[in-house]
C-alpha positions in Angstrom: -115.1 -28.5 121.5 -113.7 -25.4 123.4 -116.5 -25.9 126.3 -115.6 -30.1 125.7 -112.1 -28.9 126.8 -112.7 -26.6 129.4 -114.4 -29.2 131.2 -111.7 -31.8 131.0 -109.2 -29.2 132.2 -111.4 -27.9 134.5 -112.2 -31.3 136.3 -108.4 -32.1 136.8 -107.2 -28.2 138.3 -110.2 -28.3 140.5 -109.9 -32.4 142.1 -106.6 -31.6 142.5 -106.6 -28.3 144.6 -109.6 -29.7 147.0 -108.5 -33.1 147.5 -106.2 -32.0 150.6 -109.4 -30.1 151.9 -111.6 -33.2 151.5 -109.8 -35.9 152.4 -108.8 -34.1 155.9 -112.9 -33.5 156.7 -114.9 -35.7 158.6 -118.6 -36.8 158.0 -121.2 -35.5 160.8 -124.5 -36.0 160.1 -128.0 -34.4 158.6 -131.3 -34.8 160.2 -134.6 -33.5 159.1 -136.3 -32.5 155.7 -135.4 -30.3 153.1 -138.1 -28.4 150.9 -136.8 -25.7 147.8 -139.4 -24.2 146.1 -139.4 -22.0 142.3 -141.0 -18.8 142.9 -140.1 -16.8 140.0 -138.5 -17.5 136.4 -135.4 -16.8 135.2 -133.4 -16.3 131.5 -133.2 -20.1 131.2 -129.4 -19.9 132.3 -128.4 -22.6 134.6 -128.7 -21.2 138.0 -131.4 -18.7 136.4 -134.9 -18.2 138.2 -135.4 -17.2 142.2 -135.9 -20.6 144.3 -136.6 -20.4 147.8 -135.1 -23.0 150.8 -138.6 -23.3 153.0 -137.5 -25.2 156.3 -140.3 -27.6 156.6 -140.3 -30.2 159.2 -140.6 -33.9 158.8 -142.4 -36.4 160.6 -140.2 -36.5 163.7 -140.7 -32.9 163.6 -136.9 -32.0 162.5 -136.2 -29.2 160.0 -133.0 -29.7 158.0 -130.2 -29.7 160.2 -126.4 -30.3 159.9 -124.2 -31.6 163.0 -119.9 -31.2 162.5 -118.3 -34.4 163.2 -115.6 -34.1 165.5 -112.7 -32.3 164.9 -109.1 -33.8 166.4 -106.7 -31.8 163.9 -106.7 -28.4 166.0 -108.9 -26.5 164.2 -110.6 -23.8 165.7 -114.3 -24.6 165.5 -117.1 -21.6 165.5 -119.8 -23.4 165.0 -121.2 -26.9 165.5 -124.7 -27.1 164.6 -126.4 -25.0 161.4 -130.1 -25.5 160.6 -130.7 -23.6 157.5 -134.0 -20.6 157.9 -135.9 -19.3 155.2 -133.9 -17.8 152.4 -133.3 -17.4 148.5 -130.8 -20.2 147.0 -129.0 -20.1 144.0 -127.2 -24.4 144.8 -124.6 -23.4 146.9 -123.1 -20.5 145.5 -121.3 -22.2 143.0 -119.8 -20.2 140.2 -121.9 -20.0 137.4 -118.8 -21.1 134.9 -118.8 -24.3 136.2 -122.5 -24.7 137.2 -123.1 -27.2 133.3 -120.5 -29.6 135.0 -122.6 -32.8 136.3 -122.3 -32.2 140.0 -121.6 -29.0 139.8 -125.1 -28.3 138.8 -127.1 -26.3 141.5 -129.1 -29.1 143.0 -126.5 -32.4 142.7 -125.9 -31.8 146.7 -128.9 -29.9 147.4 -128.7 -30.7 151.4 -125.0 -29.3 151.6 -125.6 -26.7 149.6 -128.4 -25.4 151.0 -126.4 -25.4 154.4 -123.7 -23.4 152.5 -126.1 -20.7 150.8 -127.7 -20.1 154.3 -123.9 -19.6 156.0 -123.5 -17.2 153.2 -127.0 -15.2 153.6 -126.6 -15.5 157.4 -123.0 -13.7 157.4 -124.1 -11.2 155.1 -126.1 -9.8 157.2 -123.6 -10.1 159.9 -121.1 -8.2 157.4 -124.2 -5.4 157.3 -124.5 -5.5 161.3 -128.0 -6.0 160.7 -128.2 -10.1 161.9 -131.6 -11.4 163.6 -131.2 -14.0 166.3 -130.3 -16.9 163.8 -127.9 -15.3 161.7 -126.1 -14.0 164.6 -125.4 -17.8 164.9 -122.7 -17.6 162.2 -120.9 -14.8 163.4 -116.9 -15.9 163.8 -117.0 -18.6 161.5 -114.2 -18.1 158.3 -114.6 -17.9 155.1 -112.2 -21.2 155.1 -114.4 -22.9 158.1 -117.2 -22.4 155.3 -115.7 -24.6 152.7 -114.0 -27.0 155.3 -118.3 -27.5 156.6 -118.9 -27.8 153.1 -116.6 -30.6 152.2 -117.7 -31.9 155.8 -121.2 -32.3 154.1 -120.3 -33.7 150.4 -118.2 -36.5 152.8 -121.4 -37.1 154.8 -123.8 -37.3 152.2 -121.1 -39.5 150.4 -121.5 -41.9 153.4 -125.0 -41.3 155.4 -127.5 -41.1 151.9 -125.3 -42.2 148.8 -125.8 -39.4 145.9 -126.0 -40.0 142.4 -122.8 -40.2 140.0 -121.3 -37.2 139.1 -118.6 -35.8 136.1 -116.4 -35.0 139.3 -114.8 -35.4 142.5 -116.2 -33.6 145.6 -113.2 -32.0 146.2 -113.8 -30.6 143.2 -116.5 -29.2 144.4 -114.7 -28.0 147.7 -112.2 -26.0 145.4 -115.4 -24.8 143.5 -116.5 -23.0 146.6 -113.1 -22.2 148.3 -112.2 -20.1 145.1 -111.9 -16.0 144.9 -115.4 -15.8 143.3 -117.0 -17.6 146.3 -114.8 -15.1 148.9 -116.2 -12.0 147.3 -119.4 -13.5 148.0 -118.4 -14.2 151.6 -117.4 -10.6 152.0 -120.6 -9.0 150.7 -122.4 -7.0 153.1 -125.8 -6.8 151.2 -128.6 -7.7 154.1 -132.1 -8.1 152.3 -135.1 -6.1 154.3 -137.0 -8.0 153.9 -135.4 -11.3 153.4 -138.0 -12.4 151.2 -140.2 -10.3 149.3 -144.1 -10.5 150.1 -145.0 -12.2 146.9 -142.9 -14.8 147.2 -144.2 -15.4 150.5 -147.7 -15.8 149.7 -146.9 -18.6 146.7 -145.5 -20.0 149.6 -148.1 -20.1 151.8 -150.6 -20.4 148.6 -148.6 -23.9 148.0 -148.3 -25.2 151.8 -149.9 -23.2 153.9 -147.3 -23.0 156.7 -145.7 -20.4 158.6 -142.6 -19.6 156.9 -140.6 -20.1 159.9 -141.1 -23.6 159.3 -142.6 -24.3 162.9 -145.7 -26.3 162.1 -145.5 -29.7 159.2 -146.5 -28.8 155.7 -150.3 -28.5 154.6 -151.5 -27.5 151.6 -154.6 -25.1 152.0 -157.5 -23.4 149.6 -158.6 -19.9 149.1 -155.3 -17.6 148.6 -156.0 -16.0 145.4 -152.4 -16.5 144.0 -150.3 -18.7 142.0 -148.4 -20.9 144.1 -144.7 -21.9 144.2 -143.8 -25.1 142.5 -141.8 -27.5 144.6 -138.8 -28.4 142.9 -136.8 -30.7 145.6 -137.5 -33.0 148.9 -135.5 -35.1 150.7 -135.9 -36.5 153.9 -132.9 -37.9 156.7 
């Protein structure tokens, strides 16, 4: 009954402090194929387990890619174009309190929120000063230009590839990652060496035999003597 009423009060504080976000953003567009993969378990906790974001490419050769729609309001814009390169995922970095909410869940806008976890992972390592070539993309953008991309995303896929019904609004979800929780998270300076551990990379491989750069289609290959990674989500633009 307590949790029953946490969501209830929940669903109204957080639709009402995003709906100014959401309603102000404008749908761009995705392009490409998304792959997430389970390489480890967890304690059975939602969000629990390590899943990996694999940027495989679809037929017209396109990794998951997200393109801003223009902007007209005056906001300063750092970045236009963000295609997502291998990394750990945990949906989005939503908070975990609110992660049993339908829609809230980890994977009820995987596209966008794999988008958002790699702005995250990217700028933490641009916090640490220790950013390769693709994460250096993301240096300059805000921690408010994160969640303004992100309700950017939950208005596109609202438009371009309908999702399924949720318990709440997506500017709900735009508060969700616009809260304090999510800006500690922005200002973390923890870069991984390396970004994924060598285990993880070979169930990987084991399960699609690609580079993990993502620069060649997935095929699935014999011979590595190790369990592969379960494939837990696809889509395709």
């Amino acid at each position: 009954m307590i949790v029953r009423c946490f969501g209830l009060l929940a669903l109204t504080l957080l639709t009402a402090c995003g709906s100014r976000i959401y309603d102000q953003s404008k749908p761009g567009e995705f392009t490409g194929s998304l792959l997430v993969m389970w390489v480890e378990g967890g304690g059975g906790e939602p969000g629990d387990g390590k899943f990996v974001y694999v940027p495989d490419l679809d037929r017209q050769g396109r990794a998951l890619t997200f393109r801003r729609g223009a902007q007209t309001d005056g906001r300063e814009v750092h970045i236009e174009t963000i295609e997502p390169r291998l990394m750990y995922t945990d949906g989005g970095s939503v908070p975990r309190l609110v992660q049993p909410v339908k829609g809230l869940n980890p994977w009820g806008y995987a596209p966008a929120y794999m988008v958002h976890d790699w702005l995250f992972a990217a700028n933490r390592c641009v916090n640490a000063k220790d950013a390769n070539t693709d994460e250096a993309k993301v240096d300059g953008v805000t921690f408010r230009e994160s969640f303004e991309i992100m309700a950017e995303m939950l208005k596109t896929l609202e438009t371009q590839n309908p999702v399924a019904g949720s318990d709440v609004q997506p500017s709900a979800i735009t508060w969700a990652v616009s809260s304090g929780i999510s800006k500690r998270l922005w200002e973390d300076d923890t870069c991984p060496d390396p970004r994924i551990r060598e285990d993880h990379e070979k169930q990987i491989k084991a399960r699609l035999g690609i580079g993990v750069a993502g620069q060649q289609k997935s095929v699935r290959i014999a011979g590595e003597n190790v369990p592969p990674a379960r494939v837990v989500q696809v889509i395709e633009f």
